[in-house]
DRENTILUM-237337 format. One record per residue (C-alpha): residue in one letter; x negated, y, z. Coordinates in pm, whole numbers, padded with zeros to 5 digits, always signed. Layout:
AXYZ...
REM end
This chain:
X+01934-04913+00449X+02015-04801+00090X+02160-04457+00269X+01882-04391+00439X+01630-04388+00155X+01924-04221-00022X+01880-03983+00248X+01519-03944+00251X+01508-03848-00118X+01777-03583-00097X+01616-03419+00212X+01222-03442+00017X+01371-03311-00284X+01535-03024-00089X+01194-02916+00101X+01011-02952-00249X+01283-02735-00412X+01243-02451-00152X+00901-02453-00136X+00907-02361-00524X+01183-02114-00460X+00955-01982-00165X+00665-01929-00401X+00865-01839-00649X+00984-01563-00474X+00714-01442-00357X+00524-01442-00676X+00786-01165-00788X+00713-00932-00503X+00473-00665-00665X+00139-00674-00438X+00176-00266-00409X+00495-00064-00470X+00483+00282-00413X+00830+00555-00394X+00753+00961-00414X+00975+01107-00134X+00916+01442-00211X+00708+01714-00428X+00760+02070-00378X+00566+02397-00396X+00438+02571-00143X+00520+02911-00187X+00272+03068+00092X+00007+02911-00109X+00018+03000-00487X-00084+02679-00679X-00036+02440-00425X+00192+02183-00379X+00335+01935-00102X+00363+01541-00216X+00508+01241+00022X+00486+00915-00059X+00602+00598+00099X+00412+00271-00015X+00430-00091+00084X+00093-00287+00078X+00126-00682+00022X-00187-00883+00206X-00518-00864-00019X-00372-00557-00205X-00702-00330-00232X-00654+00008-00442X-00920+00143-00663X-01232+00380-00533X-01062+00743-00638X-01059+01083-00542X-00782+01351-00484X-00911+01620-00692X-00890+01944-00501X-00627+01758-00282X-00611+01690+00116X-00433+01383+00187X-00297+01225+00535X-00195+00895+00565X+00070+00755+00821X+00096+00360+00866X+00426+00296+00983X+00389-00098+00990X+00084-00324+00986X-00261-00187+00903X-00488-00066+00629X-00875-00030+00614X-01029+00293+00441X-01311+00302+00298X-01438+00658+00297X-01753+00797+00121X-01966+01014+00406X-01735+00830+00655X-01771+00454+00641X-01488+00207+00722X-01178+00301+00924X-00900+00009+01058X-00547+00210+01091X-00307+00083+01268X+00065+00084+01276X+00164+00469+01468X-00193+00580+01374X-00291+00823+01076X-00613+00892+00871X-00733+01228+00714X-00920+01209+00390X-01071+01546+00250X-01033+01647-00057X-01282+01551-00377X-01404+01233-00116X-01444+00871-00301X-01242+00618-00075X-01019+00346-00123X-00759+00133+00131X-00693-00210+00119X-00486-00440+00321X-00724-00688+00477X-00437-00902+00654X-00229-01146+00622X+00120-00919+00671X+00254-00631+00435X+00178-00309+00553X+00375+00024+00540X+00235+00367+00474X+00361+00704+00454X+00110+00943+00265X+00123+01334+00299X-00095+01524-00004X-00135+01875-00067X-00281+01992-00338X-00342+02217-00638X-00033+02195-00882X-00280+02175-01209X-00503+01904-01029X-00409+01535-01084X-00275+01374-00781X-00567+01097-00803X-00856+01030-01009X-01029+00671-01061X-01414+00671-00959X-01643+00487-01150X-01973+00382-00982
REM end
């Protein structure tokens, strides 16, 4: 009988220790990370410039209303999805093998309204003086 509840302990204490771990783990994942690809002029168009980005999204991660001054951007979603919120546009669900355009000097912001990470690939082109993203304040 004493093994048993010798047992019993080890096995509770082993699901309450990797439960911490779990969170603990988790809790060190950033909610957005972000990794530039590539940037590279485009020499048919004087002052412009080619930017790729990949970015992973963790579940509630909403970015900031901004706009791409001067700057066209496509996005890709590779894994998951991502809703847009796009000024003149309204609300767009992307899904994983589906992309988005976004126009240049537009207010919008994405967000991951699930309960998965998501996986995007972002293509922006865009004057070389121009920041690649300005914050919006409303």
């Amino acid at each position: 009988m004493k093994r048993i509840f010798v047992m019993s302990g080890l096995f509770i204490a082993g699901a309450v220790l990797g439960g911490m771990t779990m969170e603990y783990s988790r809790a060190q994942t950033p909610l957005y990370s972000t990794n530039q690809i590539l940037r590279t002029d485009l020499n048919n168009l004087p002052g412009q410039e080619l930017l790729i980005f990949s970015s992973t999204w963790q579940p509630g991660f909403r970015l900031p209303l901004h706009q791409h001054p001067n700057g066209h951007e496509v996005t890709f979603v590779i894994e998951g999805e991502q809703t847009f919120e796009i000024d003149g546009i309204g609300t767009k669900v992307v899904k994983a093998g589906e992309a988005l355009y976004t126009p240049p000097n537009t207010p919008h912001f994405g967000r991951n309204a699930t309960d998965k990470a998501s996986k995007t690939l972002v293509v922006r082109i865009k004057d070389k003086d121009q920041p690649v993203m300005v914050e919006v304040k409303r």
